[in-house]
N, C-alpha and C positions, 0 to 999 in steps of 0.2 A: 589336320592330322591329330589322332586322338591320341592321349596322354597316359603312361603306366599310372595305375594308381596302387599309393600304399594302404592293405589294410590290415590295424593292428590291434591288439587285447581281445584277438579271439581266442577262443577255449581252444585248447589242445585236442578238443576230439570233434570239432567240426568236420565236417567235409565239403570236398570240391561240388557236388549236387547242391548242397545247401548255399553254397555264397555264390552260385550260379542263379541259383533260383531267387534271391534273395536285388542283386546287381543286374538281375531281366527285366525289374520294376523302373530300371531307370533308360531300356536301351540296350540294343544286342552287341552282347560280349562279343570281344576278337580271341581274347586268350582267358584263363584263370593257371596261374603258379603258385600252390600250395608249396609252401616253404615247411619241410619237414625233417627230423633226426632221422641221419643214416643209419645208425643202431636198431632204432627201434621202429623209425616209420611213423614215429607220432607227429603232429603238428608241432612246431616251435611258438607257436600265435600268433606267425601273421601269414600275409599273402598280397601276392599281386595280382591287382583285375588290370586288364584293359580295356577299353571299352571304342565300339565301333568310331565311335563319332565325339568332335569335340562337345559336342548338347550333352551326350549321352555321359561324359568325363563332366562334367559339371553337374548335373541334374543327381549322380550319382553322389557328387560331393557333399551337396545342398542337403541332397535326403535323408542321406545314410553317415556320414557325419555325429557321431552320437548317440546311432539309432541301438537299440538292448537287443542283443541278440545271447539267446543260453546266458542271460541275467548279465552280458558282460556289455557295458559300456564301447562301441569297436570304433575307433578312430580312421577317417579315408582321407586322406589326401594325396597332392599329386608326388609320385614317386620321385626322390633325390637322384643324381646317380652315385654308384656306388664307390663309397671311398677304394684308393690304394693304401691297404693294409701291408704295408712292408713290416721287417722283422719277424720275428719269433720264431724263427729259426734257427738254426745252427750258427755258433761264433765265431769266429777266428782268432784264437790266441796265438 
């Protein structure tokens, strides 16, 4: 079963075409989740790929790991899951 992966220190104006076309060099995608501001729809800098095959989660890692993309250094590995963020809501006095 193949593995979410995180990818981060991308530029804010990437697009989902581009880290598609960029993560087909390693193996066909299942999903791409551009992670973006609800306001304004721009990217936050990073993103989740998944990729078909656990080869394809690896080979993706090995390559692309580092690789300069729009001059930015972009970090892949395998996706955490995601903490429970409690608080910051309303108090109870």
């Amino acid at each position: 079963m193949a593995q979410r992966l995180y990818v981060g220190n991308l530029s804010y104006d990437i697009t989902e075409a581009k880290l598609r076309d960029l993560f087909s060099q390693a193996g066909e995608i299942a999903s791409v989740d551009m992670i973006t501001d609800k306001f304004t729809g721009k990217g936050k800098g990073f993103a989740f790929v998944e990729m078909k095959t656990d080869e394809a989660t690896q080979d993706a890692i090995s390559r692309l790991d580092g690789y300069s993309l729009d001059d930015r250094n972009i970090a892949v590995s395998v996706a955490r899951p995601r903490q429970d963020r409690s608080g910051g809501g309303s108090r109870n006095y």
